[in-house]
C-alpha positions in Angstrom: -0.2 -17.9 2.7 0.1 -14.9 0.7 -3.5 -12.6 0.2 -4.0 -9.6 -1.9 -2.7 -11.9 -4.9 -4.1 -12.8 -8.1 -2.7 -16.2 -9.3 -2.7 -17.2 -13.2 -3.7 -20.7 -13.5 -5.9 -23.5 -13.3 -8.2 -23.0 -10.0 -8.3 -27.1 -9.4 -4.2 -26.9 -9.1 -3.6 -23.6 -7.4 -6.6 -24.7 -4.9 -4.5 -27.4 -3.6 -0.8 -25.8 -4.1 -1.1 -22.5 -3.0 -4.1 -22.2 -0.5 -4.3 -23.3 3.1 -6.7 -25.6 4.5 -9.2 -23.9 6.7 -8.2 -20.5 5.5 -10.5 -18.9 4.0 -13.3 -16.8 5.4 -15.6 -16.5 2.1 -15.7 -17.7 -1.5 -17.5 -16.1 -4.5 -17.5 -18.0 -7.6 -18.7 -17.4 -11.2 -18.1 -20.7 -13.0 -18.3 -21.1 -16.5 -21.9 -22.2 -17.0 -20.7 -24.4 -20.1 -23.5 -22.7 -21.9 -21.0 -21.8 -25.3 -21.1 -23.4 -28.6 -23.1 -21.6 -31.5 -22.0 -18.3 -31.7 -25.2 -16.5 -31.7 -24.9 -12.5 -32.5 -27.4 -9.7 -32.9 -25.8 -6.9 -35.1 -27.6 -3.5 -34.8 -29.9 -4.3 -31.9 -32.0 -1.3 -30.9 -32.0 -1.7 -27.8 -28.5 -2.2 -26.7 -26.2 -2.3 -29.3 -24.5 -5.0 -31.3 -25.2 -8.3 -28.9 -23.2 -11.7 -28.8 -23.6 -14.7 -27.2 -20.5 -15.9 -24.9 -18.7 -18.0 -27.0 -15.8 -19.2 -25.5 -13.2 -22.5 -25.1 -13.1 -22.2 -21.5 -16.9 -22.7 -21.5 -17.0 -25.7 -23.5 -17.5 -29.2 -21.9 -19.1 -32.2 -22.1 -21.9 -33.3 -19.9 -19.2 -35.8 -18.0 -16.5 -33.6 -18.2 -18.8 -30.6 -16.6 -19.7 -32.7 -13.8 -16.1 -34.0 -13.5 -14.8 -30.3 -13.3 -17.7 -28.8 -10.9 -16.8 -31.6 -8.4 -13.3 -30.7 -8.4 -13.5 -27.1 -8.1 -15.9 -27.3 -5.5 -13.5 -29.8 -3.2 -10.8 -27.3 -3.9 -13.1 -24.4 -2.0 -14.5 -26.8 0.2 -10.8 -28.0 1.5 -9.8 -23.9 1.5 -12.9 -22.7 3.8 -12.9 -22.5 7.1 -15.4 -25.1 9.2 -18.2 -21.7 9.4 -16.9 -20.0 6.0 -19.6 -19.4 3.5 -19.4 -20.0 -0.6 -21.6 -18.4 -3.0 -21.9 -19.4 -6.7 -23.2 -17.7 -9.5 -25.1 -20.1 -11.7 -28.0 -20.1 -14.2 -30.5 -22.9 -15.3 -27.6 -24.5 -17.2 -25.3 -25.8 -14.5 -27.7 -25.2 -10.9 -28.1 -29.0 -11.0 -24.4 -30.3 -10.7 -23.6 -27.6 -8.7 -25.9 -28.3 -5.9 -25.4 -32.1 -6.5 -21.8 -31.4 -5.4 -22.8 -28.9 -2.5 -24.9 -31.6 -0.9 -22.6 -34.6 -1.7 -20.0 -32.5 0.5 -23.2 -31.7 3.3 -23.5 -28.4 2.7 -26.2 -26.6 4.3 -28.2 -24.2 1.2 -29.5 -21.1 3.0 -30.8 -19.3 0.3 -30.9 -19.1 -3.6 -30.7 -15.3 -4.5 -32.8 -15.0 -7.9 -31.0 -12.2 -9.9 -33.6 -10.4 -12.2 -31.5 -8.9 -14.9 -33.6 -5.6 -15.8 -32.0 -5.1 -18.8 -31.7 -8.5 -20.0 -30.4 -9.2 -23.3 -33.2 -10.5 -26.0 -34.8 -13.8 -27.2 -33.2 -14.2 -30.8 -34.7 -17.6 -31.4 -38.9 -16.5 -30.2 -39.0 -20.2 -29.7 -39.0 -19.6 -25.1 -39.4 -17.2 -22.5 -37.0 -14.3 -22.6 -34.4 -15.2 -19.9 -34.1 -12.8 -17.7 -32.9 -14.6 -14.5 -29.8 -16.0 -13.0 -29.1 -17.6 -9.3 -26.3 -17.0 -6.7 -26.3 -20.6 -4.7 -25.6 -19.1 -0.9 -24.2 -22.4 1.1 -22.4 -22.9 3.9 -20.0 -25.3 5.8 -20.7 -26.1 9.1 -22.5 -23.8 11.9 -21.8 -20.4 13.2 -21.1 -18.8 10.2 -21.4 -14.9 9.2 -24.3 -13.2 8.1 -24.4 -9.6 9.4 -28.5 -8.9 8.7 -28.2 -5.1 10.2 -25.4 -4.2 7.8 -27.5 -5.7 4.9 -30.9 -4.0 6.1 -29.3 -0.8 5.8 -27.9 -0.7 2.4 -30.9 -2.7 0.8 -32.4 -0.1 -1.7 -35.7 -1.5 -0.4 -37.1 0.5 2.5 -40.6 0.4 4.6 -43.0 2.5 3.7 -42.3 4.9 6.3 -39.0 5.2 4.9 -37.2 2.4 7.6 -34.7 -0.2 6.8 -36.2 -3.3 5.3 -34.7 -7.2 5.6 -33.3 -8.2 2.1 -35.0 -10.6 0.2 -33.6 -13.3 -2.3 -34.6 -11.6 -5.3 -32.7 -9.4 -6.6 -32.8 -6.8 -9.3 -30.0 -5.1 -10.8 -29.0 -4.3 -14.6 -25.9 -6.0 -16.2 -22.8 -4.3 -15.9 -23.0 -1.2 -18.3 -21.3 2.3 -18.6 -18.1 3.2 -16.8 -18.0 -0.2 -14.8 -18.1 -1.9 -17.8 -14.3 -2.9 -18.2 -13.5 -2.4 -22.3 -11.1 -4.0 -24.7 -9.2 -2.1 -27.1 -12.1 -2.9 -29.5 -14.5 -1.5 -27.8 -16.3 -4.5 -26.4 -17.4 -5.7 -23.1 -13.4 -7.2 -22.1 -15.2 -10.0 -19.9 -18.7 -11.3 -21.5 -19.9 -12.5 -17.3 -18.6 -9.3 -15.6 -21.0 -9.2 -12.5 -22.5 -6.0 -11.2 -20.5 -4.3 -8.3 -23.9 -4.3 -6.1 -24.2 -8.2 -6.6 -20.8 -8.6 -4.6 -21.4 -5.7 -1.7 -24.4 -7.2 -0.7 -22.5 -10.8 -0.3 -19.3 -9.5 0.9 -21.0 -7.3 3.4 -23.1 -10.4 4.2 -21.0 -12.7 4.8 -17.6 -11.4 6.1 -15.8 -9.2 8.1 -13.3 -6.5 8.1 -10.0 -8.3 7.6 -11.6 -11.6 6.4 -10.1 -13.5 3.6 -12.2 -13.8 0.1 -11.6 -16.3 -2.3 -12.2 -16.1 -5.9 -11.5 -18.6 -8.2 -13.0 -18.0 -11.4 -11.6 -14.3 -10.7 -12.3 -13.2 -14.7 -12.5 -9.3 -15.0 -11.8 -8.6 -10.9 -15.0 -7.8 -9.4 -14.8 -10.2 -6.2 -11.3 -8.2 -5.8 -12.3 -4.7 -6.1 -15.1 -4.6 -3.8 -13.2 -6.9 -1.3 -10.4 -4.4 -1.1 -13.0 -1.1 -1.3 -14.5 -2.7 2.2 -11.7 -3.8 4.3 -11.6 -7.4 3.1 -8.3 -9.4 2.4 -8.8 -11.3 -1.2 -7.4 -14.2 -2.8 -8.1 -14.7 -7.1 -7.3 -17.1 -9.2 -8.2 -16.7 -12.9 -6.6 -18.9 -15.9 -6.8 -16.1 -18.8 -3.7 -13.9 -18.8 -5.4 -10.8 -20.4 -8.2 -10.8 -17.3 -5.3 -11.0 -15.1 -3.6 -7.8 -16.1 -7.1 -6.4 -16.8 -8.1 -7.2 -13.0 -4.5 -5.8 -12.1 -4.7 -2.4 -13.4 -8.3 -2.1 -12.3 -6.8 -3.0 -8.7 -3.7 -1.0 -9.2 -1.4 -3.9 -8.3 
């Protein structure tokens, strides 16, 4: 099985064509949250420039055909991960429910649901709810004995004791969105991805959950992130990622 690759494709095919069974040591995934449609935009925001709401085909399903894709995504990582590999999967209020409907259909054990609070969230347009400021990364894994390396976490968590000490981690987490130079840009100017996660978000699971020399799987690779950190700490990755222009985006960020 070849690693350090990024393939350009479906996930649901190159899960079952290219990957081995029992092969993989992690997964990170960042599904589409099936959350597009109306095309919402603030031009001229204040706060953080002109704002837009992701809008895009490949987040577009049906109820049915949501639940139809989540359960075939999530057999595809189940059948790649080894019997003690972990899989973690960004979500938000949208799609948490067929997500872990799946995850416990395939007896997943859920250790923890991280609470992202995004401190720089974008703003409430309609005034009609609660400014959403949080998403979830679903932490579940297969089997027993798997990896979670709670030293190595207590010393980079930004949190410390009050007499300056490492501190255990907790499942909330608070981070911006990705801004500034990690920001990958189109030729336009705009945000090239509109999902890009923050670099921290996957240290803290990568370091969690894997080894030096371990195998990460992405499979909803988008703008490279899972890659990038993978390869900055030692970690062997696999992405798959059905955009062309994310592809070579991810590619030159990687230098591949």
């Amino acid at each position: 099985m070849k690693k350090n690759i990024i393939y350009n494709g479906d996930c649901t095919e190159i899960l079952t064509k290219k990957i081995e069974e029992n092969s993989i040591d992690l997964v990170f995934a960042d599904p589409p949250y099936n959350l597009s449609g109306n095309g919402l935009h603030w031009k001229g925001n204040k706060t953080g420039g002109d704002w837009f709401m992701v809008n895009e085909e490949w987040d577009k399903m049906t109820a049915p055909e949501y639940m139809q894709f989540t359960r075939k995504w999530i057999a595809g990582c189940h059948k790649a991960l080894k019997n003690n590999g972990a899989i973690y999967i960004a979500c938000s209020y949208h799609n948490i429910g067929e997500v872990m409907i799946v995850l416990k259909q395939l007896d997943y054990k859920i250790n923890n649901i991280i609470t992202w609070y995004k401190t720089n969230a974008m703003p409430n347009m309609t005034r009609r709810v609660f400014t959403h400021a949080t998403e979830f990364v679903i932490w579940a894994v297969k089997g027993s004995g798997w990896t979670f390396n709670y030293e190595k976490i207590k010393e980079i968590n930004p949190e410390k004791q009050k007499d300056g000490t490492d501190k255990q981690m907790r499942d909330f987490w608070e981070m911006p969105l990705v801004q500034g130079k990690e920001r990958l840009r189109g030729e336009d100017g705009k945000a090239l991805h509109p999902t890009q996660k923050p670099e921290e978000m996957l240290k803290r699971i990568i370091i969690a959950s894997s080894n030096e020399g371990d195998v990460v799987l992405d499979p909803f690779m988008g703008s490279g992130t899972t890659a990038f950190v993978a390869q900055k700490y030692g970690r062997n990755f696999i992405g798959i990622e059905r955009e062309k222009k994310y592809v070579e985006a991810t590619k030159k960020r990687l230098g591949l």
